[in-house]
N, C-alpha and C positions, 0 to 999 in steps of 0.2 A: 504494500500500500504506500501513496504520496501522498507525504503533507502538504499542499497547495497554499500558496497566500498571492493574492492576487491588488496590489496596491496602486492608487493614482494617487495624486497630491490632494486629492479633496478627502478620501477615505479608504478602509481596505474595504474592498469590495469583494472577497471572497477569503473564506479561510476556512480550510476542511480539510477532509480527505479522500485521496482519489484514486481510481483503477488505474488511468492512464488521461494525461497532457498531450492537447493537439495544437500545434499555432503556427505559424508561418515567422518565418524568422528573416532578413536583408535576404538570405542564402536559400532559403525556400521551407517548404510546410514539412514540419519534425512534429513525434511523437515522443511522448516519454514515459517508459514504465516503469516499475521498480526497479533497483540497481542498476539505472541507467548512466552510464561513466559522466565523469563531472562536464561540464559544459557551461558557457557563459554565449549568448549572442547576442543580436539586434533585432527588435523585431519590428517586422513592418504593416504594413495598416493592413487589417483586417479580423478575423475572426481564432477567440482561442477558446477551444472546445473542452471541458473539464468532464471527463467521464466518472460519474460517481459510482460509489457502489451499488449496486442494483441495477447501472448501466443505467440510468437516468445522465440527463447530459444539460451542461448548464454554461449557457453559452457569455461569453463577452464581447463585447466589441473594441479594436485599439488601437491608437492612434500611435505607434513608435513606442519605445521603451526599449527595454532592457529582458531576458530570462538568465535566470541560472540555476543551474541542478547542482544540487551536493546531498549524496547521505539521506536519498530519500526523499529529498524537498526539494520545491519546485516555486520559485521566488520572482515573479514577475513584476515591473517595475514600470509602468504604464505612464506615460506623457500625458492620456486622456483615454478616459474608460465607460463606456456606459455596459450594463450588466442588461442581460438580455434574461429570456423564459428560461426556465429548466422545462426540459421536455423528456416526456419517458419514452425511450426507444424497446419496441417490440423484437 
């Protein structure tokens, strides 16, 4: 499991835990699962997909920032973020 925190400069906007991290990064659209090697990039505008447990999926939307993986956790660092629906996937 990932500890997700998902932060812009107004609030965190997401902090939990997760199956697996989807987002698009400068370099292109990465996943992230448990014990995924450490990692730091850039991310760029669009859509990052937070899979929960139960596979319910809760989306953000982001303008640039930052990700980085260490140890389980998954730290995104958002320029400008609006939080979208959780939606349950069948």
């Amino acid at each position: 499991m990932l500890h997700v925190e998902l932060v812009s400069p107004e609030e965190i906007l997401f902090q939990g835990e997760a199956e697996m991290v989807v987002c698009r990064t400068t370099d292109g659209e990465i996943a992230f699962l448990t014990d995924h090697v450490p990692f730091l990039g850039g991310l760029g505008v669009g859509e990052v997909r937070i899979i929960l447990p139960g596979h319910d999926v809760q989306t953000v939307q982001v303008e640039g920032g930052f990700v980085e993986v260490r140890d389980n956790r998954v730290i995104i660092l958002s320029d400008a973020a609006r939080l979208g629906e959780a939606v349950t996937e069948d």
